[in-house]
N, C-alpha and C positions, 0 to 999 in steps of 0.2 A: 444442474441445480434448477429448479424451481423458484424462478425470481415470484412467482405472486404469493410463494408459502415466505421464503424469506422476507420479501413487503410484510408482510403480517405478522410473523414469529419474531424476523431479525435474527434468524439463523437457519442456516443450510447444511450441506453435502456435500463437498468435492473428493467421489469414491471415500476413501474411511475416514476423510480429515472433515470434522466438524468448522464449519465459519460462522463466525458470527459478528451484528454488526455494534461495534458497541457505543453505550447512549451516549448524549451530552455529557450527561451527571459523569459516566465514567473516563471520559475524554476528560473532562475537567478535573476530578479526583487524582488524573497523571497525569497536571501538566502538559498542557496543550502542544508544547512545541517537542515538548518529550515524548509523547507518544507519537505525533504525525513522526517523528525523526526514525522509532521502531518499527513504523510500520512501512515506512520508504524503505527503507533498512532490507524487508524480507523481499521485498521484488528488486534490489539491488544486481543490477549485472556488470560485468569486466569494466565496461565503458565507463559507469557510474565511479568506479575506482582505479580508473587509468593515470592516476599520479602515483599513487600508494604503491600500486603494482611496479610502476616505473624505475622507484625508489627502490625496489627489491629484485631486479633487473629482469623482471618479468613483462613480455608483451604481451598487453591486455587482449588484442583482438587472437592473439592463440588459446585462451582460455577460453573452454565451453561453459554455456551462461549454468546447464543443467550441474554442471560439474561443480560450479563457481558457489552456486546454490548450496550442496550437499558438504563440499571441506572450507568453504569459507563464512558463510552466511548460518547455515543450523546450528551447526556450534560454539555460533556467541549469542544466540538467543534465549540470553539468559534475564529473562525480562517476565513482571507480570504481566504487563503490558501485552505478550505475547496469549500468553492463558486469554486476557480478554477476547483475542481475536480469533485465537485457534482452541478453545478450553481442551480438546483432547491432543492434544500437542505436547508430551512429555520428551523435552533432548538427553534429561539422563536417563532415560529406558532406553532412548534408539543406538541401532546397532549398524553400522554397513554391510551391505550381503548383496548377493548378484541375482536378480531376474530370471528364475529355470526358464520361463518364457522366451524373456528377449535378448536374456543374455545381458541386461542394462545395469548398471550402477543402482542399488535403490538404498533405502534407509528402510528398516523395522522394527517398531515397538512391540516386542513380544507379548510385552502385558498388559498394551492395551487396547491389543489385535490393532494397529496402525501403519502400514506401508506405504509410502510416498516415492513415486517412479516420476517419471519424466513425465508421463500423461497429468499425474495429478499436480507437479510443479508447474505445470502451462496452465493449466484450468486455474489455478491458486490464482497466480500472480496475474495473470488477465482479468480475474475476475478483482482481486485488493485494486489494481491501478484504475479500474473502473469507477472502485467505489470511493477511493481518496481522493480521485482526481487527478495521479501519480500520470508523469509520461515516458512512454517507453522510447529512447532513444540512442539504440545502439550508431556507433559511430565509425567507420571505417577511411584510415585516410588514404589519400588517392598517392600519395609519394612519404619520403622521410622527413621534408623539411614542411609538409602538412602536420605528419604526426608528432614532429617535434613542439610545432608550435600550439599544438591541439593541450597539451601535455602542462604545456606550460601555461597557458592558460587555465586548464586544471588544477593547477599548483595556487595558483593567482587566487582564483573563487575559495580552494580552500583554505587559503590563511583571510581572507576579508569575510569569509563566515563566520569563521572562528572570531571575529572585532563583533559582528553586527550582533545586536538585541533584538533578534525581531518581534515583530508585533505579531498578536492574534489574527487569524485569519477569521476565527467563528465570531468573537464579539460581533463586528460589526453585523454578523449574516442575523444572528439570533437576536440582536437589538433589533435591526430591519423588520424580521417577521412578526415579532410580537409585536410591533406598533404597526402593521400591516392588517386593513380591513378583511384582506384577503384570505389570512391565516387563521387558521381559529385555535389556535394551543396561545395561553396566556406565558407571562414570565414564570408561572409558579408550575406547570406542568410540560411547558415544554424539553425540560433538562431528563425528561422519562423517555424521548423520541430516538428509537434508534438513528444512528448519524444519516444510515443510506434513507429512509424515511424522510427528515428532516433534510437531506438536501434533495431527494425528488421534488418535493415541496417546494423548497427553494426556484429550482428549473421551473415550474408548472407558473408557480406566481410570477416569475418571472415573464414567462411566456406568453400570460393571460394581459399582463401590463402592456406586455409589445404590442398584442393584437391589438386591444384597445385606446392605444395611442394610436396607431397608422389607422384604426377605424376613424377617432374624431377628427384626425389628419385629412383624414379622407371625403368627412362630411365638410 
């Protein structure tokens, strides 16, 4: 993909899957904690659902993440949420079928010429966890009384997620900027900024404040 056409468009290519990065206005129109939730949701691997799997007496680190992707993850992405991110991304056109190439498991939409292989799942989710912030953290335990307690621990986070409200993570970022010398997009236009946009921005001013702090530090 072309990051300096996506910087400017806020949308790319990965081989037939359309990306795009979608604005404030639209993160906010679906609910902030509901859409970041869909979009963790698609780079989801075994490890991220190593209780769920547990419960169903399934061991997480036997599942392939490509595979995990294609019969667990595509077909509940039943979200607009999704459209925002992937606009040519149709789950009721895709079909399962097998790579004459490589022989690989893939998905294809017949009708909207769209195949999705294991090159273009790696490229996808490297590049969503890039852009959300998301982190990749597969987990492997070293014995059974590691992975038990890994497990349960997992079980732990998800019934106290399920209690907790949490707060916005962007309020605070898009209040910061618009009262920031540094920024030049007002409250009234900055909800137009594609999100990867408005957090490079984020980085940059950030970046520019560091330096200038350990500059006057330094005089």
């Amino acid at each position: 993909m072309d990051m300096l056409q996506f910087y400017r468009s806020g949308e790319g290519k990965i081989n037939d899957l359309i990306v795009r990065s979608p604005t404030l206005d639209e993160i906010c129109d679906q609910e902030e904690l509901n859409f970041f939730s869909i979009a963790a949701f698609i780079c989801s691997i075994p490890t991220d659902y190593m209780a769920e799997l547990d419960e169903k007496g399934i061991r997480y680190e036997d599942v392939d993440e490509y595979w995990f992707f294609l019969h667990s993850i595509l077909p509940s992405l039943q979200s607009d949420i999704v459209h925002i991110i992937l606009p040519n991304l149709h789950i009721e056109s895709m079909i399962l079928g097998t790579s004459k190439d490589s022989n690989e498991e893939i998905v294809i939409d017949p009708d909207h010429q769209v195949t999705i292989n294991k090159d273009t799942y790696i490229q996808l989710t490297r590049f969503l966890r890039t852009m959300f912030g998301f982190k990749y953290e597969p987990k492997i335990a070293q014995n059974e009384l590691t992975r038990s307690k890994m497990i349960e621990l997992a079980k732990r986070k998800k019934k106290k997620k399920k209690q907790n409200n949490d707060s916005s993570v962007l309020l605070p970022l898009i209040s910061s900027m618009v009262n920031c010398a540094d920024f030049k997009y007002s409250y009234s236009d900055v909800w137009d900024m594609p999100f990867f946009a408005f957090m490079d921005s984020v980085k940059r001013v950030n970046a520019n404040r560091t330096s200038n702090q350990m500059c006057t530090g330094g005089y």
